[in-house]
ZAMAR-374057 format. One record per residue (C-alpha): x, y, z. Coordinates in nm, 4 decimals. Example, Ala and Ser with C-alpha at 12.3 -4.5 7.8 and 13.67 -1.06 7.14 Angstrom:
<fikols>
[[1.2300,-0.4500,0.7800]]
[[1.3670,-0.1060,0.7140]]
</fikols>
This chain:
<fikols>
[[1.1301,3.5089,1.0967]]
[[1.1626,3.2178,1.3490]]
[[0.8614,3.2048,1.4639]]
[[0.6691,3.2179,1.1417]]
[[0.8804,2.9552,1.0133]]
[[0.7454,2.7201,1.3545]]
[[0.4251,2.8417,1.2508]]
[[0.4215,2.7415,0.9112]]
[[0.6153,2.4214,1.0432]]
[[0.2830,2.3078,1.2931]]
[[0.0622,2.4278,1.0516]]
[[0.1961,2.1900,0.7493]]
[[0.1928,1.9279,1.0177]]
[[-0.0973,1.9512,1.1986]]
[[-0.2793,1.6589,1.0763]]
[[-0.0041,1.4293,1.1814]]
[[-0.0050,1.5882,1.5256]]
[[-0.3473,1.5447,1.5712]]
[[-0.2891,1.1613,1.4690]]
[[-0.0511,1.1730,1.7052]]
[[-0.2736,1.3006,2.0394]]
[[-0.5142,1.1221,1.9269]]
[[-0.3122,0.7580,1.9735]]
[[-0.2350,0.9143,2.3138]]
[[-0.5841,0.9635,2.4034]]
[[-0.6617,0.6491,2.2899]]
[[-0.4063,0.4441,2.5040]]
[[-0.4330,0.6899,2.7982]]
[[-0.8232,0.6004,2.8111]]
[[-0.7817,0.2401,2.7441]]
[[-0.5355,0.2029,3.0118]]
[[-0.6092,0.3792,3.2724]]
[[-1.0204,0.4330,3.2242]]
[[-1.1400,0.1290,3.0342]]
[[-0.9233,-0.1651,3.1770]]
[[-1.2039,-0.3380,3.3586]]
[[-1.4084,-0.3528,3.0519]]
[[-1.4979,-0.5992,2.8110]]
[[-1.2709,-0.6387,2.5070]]
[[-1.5789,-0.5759,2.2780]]
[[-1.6424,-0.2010,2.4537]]
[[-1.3040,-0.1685,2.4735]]
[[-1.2172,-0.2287,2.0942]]
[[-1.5592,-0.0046,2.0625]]
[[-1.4901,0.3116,2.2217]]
[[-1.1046,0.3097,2.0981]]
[[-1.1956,0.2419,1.7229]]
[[-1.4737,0.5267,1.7815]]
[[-1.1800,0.7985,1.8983]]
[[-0.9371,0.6945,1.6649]]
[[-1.1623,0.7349,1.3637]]
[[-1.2697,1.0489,1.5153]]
[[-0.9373,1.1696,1.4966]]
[[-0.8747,1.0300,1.1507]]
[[-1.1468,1.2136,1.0652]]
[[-1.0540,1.5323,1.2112]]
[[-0.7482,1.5000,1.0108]]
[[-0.9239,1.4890,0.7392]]
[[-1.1051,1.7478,0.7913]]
[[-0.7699,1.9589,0.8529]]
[[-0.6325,1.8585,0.5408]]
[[-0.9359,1.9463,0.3377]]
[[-0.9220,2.3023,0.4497]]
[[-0.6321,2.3948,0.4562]]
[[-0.4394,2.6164,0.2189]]
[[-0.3502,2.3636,-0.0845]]
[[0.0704,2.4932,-0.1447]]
[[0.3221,2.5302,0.1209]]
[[0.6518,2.4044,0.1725]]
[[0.9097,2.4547,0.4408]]
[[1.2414,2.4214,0.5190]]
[[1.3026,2.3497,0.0978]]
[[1.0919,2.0611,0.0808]]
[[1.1247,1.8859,0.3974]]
[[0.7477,1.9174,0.4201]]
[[0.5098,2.0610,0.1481]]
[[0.1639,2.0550,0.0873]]
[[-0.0277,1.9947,-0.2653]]
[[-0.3902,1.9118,-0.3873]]
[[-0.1925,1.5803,-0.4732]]
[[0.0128,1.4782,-0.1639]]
[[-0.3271,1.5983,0.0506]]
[[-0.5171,1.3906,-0.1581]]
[[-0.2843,1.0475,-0.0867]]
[[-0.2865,1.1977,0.2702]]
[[-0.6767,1.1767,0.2342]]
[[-0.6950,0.7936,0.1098]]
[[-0.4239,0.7312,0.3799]]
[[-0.6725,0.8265,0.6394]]
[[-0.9844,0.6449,0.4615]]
[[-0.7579,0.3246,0.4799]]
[[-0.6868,0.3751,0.8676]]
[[-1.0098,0.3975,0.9375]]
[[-1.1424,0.1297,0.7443]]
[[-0.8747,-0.0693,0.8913]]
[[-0.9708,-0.0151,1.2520]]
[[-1.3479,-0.1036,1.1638]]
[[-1.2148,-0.4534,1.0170]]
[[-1.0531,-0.4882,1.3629]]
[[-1.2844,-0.3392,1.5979]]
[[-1.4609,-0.7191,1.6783]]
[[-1.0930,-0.9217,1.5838]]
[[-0.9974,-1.1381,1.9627]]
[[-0.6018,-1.1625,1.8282]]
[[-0.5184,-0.9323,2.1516]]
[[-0.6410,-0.8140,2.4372]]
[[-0.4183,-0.4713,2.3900]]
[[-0.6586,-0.2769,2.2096]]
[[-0.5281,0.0727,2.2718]]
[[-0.1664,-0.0540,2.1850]]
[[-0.2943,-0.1832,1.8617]]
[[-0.4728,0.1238,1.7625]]
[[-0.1842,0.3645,1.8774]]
[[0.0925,0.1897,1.6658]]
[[-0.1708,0.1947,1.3705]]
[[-0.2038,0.5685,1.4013]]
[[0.1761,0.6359,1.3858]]
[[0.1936,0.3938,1.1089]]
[[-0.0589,0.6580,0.9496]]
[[0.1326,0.9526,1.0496]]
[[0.4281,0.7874,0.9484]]
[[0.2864,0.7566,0.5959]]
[[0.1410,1.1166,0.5630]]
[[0.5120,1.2479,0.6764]]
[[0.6576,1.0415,0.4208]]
[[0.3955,1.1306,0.1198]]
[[0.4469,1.4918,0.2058]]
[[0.8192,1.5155,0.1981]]
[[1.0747,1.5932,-0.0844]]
[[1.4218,1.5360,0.1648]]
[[1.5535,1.2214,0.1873]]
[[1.6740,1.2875,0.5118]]
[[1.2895,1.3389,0.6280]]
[[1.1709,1.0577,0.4017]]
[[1.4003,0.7932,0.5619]]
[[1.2742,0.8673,0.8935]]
[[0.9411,0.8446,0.8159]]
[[0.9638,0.5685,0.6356]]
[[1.1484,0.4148,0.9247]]
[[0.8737,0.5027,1.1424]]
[[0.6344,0.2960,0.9032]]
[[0.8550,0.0003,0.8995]]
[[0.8791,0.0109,1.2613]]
[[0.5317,0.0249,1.3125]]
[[0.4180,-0.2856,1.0798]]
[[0.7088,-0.4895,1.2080]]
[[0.5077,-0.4666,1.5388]]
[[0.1741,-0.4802,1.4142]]
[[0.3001,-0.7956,1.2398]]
[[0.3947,-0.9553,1.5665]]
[[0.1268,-0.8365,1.7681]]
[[-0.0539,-1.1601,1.8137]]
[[0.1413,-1.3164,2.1086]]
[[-0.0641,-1.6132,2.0982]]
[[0.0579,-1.7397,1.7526]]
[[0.4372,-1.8858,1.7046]]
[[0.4018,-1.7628,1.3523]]
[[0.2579,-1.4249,1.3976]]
[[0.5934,-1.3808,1.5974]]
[[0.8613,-1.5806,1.3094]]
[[0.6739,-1.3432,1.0275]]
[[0.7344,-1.0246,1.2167]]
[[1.1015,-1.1877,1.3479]]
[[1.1372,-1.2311,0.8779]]
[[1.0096,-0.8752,0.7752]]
[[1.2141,-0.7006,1.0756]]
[[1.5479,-0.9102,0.9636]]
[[1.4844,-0.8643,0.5638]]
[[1.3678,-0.4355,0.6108]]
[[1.6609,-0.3715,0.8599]]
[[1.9296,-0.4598,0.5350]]
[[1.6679,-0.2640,0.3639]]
[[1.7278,0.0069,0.5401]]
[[2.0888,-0.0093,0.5560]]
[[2.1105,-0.0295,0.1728]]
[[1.8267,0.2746,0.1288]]
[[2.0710,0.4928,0.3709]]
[[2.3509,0.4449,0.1854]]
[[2.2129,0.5273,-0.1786]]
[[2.0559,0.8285,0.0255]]
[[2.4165,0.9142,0.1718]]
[[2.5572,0.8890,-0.1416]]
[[2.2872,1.1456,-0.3002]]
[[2.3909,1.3217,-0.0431]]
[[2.8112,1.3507,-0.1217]]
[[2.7186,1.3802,-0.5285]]
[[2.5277,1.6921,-0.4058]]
[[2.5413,1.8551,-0.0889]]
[[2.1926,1.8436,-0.0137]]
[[1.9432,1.6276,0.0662]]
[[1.6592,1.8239,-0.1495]]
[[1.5570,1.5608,-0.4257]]
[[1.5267,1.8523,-0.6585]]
[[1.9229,1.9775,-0.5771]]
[[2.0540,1.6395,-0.6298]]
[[1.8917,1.6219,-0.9740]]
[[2.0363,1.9288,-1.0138]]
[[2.4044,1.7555,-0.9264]]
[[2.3842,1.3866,-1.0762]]
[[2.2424,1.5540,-1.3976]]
[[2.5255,1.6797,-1.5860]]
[[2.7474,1.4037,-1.4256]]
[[2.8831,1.1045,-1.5890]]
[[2.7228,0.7882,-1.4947]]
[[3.0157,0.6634,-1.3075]]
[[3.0390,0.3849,-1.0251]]
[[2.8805,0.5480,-0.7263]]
[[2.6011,0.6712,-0.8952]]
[[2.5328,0.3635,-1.0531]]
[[2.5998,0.2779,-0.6586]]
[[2.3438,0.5104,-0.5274]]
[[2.0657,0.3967,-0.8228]]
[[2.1052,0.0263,-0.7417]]
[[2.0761,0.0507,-0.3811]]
[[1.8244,0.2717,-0.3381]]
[[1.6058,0.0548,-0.5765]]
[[1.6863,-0.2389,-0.3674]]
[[1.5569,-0.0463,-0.0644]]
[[1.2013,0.0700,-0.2127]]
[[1.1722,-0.2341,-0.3994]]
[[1.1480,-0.4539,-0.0526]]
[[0.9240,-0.1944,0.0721]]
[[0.6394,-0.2981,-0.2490]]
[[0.7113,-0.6322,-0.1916]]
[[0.8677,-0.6546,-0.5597]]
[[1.0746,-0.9359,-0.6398]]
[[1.3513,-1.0467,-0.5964]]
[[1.2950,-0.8888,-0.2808]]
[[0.9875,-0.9851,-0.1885]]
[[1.0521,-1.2579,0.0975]]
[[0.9041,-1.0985,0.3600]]
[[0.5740,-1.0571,0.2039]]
[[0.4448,-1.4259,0.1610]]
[[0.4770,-1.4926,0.5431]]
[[0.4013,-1.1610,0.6740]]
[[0.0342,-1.1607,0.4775]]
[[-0.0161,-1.5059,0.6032]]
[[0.1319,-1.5100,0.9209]]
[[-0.0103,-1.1670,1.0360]]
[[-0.3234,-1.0863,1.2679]]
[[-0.5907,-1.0165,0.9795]]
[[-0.6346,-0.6299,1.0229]]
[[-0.2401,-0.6044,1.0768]]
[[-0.2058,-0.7923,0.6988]]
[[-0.4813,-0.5862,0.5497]]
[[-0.2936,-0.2600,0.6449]]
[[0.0073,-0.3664,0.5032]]
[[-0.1052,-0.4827,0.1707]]
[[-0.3171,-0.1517,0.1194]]
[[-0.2117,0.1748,0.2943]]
[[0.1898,0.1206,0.2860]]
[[0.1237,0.0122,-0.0872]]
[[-0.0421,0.3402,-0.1187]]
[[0.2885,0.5527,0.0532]]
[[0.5645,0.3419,-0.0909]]
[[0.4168,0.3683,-0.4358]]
[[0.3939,0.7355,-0.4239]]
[[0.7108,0.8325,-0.2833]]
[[0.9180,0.5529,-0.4665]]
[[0.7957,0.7573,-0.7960]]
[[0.9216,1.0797,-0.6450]]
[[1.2121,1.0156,-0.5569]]
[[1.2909,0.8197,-0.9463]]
[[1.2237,1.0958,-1.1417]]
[[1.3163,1.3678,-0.8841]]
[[1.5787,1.2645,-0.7476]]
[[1.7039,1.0881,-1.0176]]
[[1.5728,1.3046,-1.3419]]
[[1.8152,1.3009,-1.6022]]
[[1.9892,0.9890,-1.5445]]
[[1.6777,0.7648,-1.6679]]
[[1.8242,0.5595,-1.9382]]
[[1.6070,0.3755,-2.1265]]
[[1.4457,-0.0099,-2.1416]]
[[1.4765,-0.2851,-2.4474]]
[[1.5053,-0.3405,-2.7209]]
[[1.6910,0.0065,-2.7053]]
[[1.8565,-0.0025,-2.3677]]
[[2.0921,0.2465,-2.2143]]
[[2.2111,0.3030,-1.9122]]
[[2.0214,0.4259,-1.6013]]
[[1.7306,0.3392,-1.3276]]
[[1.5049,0.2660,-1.6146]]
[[1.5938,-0.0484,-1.6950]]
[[1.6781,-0.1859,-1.4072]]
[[1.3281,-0.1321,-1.3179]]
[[1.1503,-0.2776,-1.6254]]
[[1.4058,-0.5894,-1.5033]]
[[1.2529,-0.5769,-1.1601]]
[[0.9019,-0.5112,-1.2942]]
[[0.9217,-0.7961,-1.5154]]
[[1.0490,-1.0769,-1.2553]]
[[0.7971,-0.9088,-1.0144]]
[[0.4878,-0.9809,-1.2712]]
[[0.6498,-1.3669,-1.3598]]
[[0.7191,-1.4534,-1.0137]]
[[0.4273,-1.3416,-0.8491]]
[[0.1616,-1.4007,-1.0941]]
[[0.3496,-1.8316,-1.1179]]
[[0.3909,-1.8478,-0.7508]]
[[0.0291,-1.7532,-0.7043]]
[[-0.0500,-2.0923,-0.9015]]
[[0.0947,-2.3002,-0.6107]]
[[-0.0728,-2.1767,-0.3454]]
[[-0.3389,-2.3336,-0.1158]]
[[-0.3570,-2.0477,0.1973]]
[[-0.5785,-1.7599,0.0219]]
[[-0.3677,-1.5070,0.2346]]
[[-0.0388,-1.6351,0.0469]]
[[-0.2288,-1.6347,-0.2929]]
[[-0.3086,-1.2682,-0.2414]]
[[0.0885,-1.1715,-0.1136]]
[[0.2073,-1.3771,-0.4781]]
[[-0.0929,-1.1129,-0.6078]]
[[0.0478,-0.8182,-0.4255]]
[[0.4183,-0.9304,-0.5814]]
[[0.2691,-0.9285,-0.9694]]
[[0.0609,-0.6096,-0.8346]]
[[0.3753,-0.4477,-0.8062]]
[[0.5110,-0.5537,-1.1220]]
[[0.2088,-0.3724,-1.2667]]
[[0.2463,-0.0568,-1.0902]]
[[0.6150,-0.0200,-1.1342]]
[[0.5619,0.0155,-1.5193]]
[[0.3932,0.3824,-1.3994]]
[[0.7641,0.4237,-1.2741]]
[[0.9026,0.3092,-1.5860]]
[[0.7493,0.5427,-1.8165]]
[[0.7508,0.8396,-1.5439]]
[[0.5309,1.0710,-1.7184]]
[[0.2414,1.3221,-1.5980]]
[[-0.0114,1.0641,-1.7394]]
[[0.1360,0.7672,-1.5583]]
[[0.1725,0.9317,-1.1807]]
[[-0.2105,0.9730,-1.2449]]
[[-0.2592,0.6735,-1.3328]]
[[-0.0456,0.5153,-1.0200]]
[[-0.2228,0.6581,-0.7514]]
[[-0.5830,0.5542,-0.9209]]
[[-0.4806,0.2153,-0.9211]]
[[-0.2548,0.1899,-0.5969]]
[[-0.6264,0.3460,-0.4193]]
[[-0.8374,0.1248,-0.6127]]
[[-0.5991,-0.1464,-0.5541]]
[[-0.5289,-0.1029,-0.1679]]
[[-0.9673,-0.0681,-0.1725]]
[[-1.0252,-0.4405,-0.3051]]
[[-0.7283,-0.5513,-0.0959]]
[[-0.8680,-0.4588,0.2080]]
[[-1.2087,-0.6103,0.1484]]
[[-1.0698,-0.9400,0.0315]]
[[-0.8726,-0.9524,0.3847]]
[[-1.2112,-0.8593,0.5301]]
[[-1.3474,-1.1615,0.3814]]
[[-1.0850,-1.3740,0.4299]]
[[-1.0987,-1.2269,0.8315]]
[[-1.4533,-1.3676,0.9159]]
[[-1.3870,-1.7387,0.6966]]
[[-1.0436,-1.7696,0.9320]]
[[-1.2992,-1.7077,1.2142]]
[[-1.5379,-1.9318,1.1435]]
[[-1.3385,-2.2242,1.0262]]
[[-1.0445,-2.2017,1.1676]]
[[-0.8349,-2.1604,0.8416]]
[[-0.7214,-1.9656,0.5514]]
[[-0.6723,-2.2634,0.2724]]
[[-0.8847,-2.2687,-0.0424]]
[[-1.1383,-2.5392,0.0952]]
[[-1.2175,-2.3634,0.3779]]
[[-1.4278,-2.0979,0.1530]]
[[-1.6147,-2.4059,-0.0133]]
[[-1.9890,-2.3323,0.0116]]
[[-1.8918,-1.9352,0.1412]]
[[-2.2119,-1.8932,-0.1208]]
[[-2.4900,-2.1075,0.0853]]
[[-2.3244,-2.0001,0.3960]]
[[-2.3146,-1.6312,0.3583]]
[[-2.4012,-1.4761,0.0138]]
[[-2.3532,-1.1048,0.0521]]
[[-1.9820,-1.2478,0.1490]]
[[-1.9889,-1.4789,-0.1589]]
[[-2.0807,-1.2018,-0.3995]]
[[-1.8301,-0.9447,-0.1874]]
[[-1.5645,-1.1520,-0.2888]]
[[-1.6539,-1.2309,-0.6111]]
[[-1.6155,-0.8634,-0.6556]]
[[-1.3156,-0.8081,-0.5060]]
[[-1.1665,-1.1313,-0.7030]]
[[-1.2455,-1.0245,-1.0266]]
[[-1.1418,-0.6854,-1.0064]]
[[-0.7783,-0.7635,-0.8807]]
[[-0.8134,-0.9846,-1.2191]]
[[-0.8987,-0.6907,-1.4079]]
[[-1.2066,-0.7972,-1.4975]]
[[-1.4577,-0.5393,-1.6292]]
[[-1.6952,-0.2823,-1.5410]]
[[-1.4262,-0.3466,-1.2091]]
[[-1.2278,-0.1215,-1.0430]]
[[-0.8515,-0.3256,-1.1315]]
[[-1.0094,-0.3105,-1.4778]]
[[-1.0153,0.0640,-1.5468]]
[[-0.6850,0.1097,-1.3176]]
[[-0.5162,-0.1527,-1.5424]]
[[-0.6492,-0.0002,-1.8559]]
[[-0.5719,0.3653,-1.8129]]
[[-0.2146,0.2103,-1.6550]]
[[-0.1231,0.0380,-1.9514]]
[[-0.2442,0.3231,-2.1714]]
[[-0.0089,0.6034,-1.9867]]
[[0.2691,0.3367,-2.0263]]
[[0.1778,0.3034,-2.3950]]
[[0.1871,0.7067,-2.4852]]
[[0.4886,0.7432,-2.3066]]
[[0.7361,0.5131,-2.4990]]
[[0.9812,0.7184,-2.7213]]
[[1.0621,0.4518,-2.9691]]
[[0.7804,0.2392,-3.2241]]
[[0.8779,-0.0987,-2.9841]]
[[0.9229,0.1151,-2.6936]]
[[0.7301,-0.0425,-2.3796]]
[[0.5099,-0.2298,-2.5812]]
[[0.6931,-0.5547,-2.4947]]
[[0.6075,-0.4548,-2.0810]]
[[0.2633,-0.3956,-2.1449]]
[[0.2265,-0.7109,-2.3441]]
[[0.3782,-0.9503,-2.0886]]
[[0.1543,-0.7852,-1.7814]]
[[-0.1470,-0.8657,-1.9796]]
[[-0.0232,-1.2156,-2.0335]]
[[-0.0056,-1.2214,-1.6854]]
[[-0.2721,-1.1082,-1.5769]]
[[-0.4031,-1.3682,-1.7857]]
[[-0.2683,-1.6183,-1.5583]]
[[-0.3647,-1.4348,-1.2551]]
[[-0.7757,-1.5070,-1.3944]]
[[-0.7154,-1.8433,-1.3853]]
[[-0.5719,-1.8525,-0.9364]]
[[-0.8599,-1.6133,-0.8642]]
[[-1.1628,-1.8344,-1.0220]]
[[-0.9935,-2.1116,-0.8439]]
[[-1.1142,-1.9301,-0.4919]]
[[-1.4337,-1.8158,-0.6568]]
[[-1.5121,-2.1804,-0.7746]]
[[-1.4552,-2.3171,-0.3910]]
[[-1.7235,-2.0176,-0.3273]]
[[-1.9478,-2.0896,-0.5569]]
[[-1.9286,-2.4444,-0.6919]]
[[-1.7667,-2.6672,-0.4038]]
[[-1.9662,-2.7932,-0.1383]]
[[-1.8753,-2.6953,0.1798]]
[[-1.6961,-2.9463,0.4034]]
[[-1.9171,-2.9512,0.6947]]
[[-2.2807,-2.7854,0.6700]]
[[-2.2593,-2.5477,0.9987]]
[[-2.5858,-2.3422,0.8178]]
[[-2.5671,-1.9914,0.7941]]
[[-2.2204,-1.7696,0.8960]]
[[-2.2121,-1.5253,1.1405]]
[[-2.1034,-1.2167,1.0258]]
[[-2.0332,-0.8689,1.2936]]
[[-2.2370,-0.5848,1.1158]]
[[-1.9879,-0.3118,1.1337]]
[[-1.7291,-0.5740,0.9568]]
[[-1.9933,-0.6842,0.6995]]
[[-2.1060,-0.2943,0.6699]]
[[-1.7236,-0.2369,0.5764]]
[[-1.7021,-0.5405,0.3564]]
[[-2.0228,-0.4265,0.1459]]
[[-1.9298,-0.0753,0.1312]]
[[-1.5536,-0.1573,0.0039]]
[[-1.7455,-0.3867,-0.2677]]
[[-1.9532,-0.1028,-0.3248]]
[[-1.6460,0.1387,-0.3837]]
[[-1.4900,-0.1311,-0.6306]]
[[-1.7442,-0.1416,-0.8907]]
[[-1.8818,0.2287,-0.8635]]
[[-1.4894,0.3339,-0.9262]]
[[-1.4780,0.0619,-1.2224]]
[[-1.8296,0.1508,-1.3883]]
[[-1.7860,0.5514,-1.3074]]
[[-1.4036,0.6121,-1.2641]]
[[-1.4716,1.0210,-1.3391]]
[[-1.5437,1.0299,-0.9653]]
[[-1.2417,0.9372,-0.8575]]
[[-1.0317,1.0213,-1.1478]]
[[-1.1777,1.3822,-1.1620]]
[[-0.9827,1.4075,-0.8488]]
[[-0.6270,1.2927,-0.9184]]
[[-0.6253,1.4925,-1.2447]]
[[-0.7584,1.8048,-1.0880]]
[[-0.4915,1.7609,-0.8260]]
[[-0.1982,1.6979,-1.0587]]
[[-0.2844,1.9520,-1.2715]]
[[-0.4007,1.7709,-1.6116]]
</fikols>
């Protein structure tokens, strides 16, 4: 009985362990075989391993039997957990290609290793229905991006960003343990399912409201959704490029997921509902969050003049948007999450890969710097362009069709004739507003002249390969969003 339970225990987890060896291997061989080399073969070879091994886990996770769970739920497996596993592991490796020809650090197999366990990290966390389990993983994520926010040495503010996020995600943490220890008195178990089971038929008295308002506060600083979004402005802007690109895409992708788990698992029965209507319950104290999230961010976005902190004040109002899928927690909207958290964390990371080679070349992040990007570099220009407009929602886009079918789900879930109406109304207001910050980068692109004429930009392949291919992605998902789609439906069942 033991032993099958091990087996079934390395078998559920085998992708992460192979993750795992493989940021070994990598640091072993950079180390102690390719320390002599240049930082160019040795950035090579380690990208080339760890994407091997990314894709190995892929390949794991594709073939392997599609419903287990062990140890009641502290690991499972589903067509819909392997698929965010899947996009996980897509991000990684398109992450490590953006960074493959980045000079921020000479510790290349250091760099690749923690963004590996970040990976694993995630894929433990999106595969998990204890809260025991998911706290340590998602410990092992924050870790991991507190150091990956830090890791340029040579930069005073790489180091007071990471110094922010570590401060602001250790209360975080300590507020996320105790709504999880809590969960844990009310039922005896750290299951998500059993303590449904336990806060169900019980009145909504002070600790649960306790347990609900904490644990919100601690997944809520993980999206970056206000007001708890401080870290996020100065981590994105303050972070080495591929380091800021992870962070706004793949732990969007694993926070999202899990934070809607663990709502209407964990907390399933105990909902309440939003205005004009309200009662009591997680509900609406995340429409409240949702709302301030979409204000703030989208208003804040206005101000800014460092493209990096325009897209973190775009990540906040992002959030905004997706929470809504939490809001209305039905079948419809977890489909509609993870098509626009992918398709979001997609554009994100090509508009950091953009943003990477313009930092390079001028020296700078701020809104004049991409004047002329058009006459300098026009497969960047129109990259961009792409990636702009579809974070605006602009159509045949990819943000178009996840904002559409995300404001639908919210739509056919509302129980009441006003029901969420007023939600989905104020996030297309703001996205409104958001149109107007993103054509202000497009028109220093396109319209501005640039500052000094230094001719034609020069752009790595592999990093322009990735930055064409992510554009790619964006408008094939936006024009033809079956292909993806097909695939989140089929694995959730509708």
């Amino acid at each position: 009985m033991m032993a099958s339970l091990h087996n079934a225990l390395f078998q559920l987890a085998l992708p992460e362990i192979i993750l795992v060896v493989t940021a070994l291997l990598v640091l072993s061989l950079d180390l102690l075989v390719l320390g002599k080399r240049s930082l160019r073969v040795r950035a090579g070879i380690a990208t080339t391993l760890a994407s091997a091994g990314c894709v190995i886990a892929i390949v794991r996770i594709v073939t392997a039997a599609h419903t287990a769970n062990v140890l009641d739920g502290m690991l499972i497996a589903n067509p819909l957990t392997q698929l965010v596993q899947v996009a996980l592991l897509v991000m990684a490796i398109l992450t490590l290609c953006i960074a493959v020809d980045s000079t921020f650090t000479e510790h290349v197999g250091e760099f690749m290793l923690i963004v590996l366990l970040a990976t694993a990290g995630m894929m433990f966390l999106v595969a998990s229905r204890d809260v025991l389990v998911i706290f340590v993983a998602l410990e092992l994520v924050s870790l991991s991006l507190y150091i990956l926010t830090g890791f340029d040495k040579r930069s005073p503010r790489s180091a007071e960003s990471a110094l922010k996020y570590f401060l602001f995600g250790g209360m975080s943490a300590g507020f996320l343990l105790y709504g999880f220890s809590l969960l844990y008195g009310f039922s005896n178990s750290t299951n998500l399912a059993r303590i449904a089971q336990s806060v169900q038929g019980a009145p909504l008295n002070p600790l649960l409201v306790i347990a609900m308002v904490t644990t919100v506060i601690g997944f809520a600083f993980k999206v970056a959704a206000a007001p708890l979004h401080f870290w996020a402005p100065d981590a994105y802007e303050g972070a080495p490029l591929p380091s800021a690109a992870f962070i706004a895409s793949s732990s969007k992708v694993a926070s999202f997921f899990i934070f809607y788990q663990v709502m209407t698992l964990g907390f399933a029965g105990v909902e309440g509902t939003a205005w004009p209507h309200s009662t009591a319950g997680w509900v609406p104290m995340l429409a409240l969050v949702a709302v301030i999230s979409m204000v703030l961010g989208n208003v804040a976005a206005l101000a800014q003049s460092s493209v990096r902190r325009l897209l973190a004040y775009s990540a906040i109002g992002h959030a905004g948007y997706m929470l809504l899928a939490i809001v209305s927690h039905s079948g419809q909207s977890l489909s509609a999450l993870i098509y626009y958290v992918i398709t979001y964390g997609i554009t994100t990371l090509g508009a950091f890969a953009v943003v990477g080679v313009v930092q390079e070349s001028t020296g700078g992040d701020k809104l004049d710097d991409f004047s002329g990007l058009s006459r300098r570099s026009p497969v960047l220009a129109a990259s961009l362009f792409i990636f702009m407009l579809s974070l605006a929602g602009i159509p045949p886009l990819a943000g178009f069709f996840g904002k559409f079918y995300l404001f639908l789900s919210v739509l056919g879930s509302a129980p009441r004739p006003l029901g969420l109406i007023w939600l989905v109304a104020l996030a297309l207001a703001m996205s409104a507003v958001s149109l107007y910050y993103y054509l202000q980068v497009l028109k220093r692109v396109y319209v501005a002249a640039p500052v000094e004429d230094d001719g034609k930009m020069e752009v790595p392949w592999l990093r322009q390969f990735v930055i064409v291919l992510l554009a790619a992605a964006t408008v094939l998902f936006g024009a033809a969003p079956h292909l993806l789609l097909k695939w989140i439906l089929l694995a959730a069942g509708q």
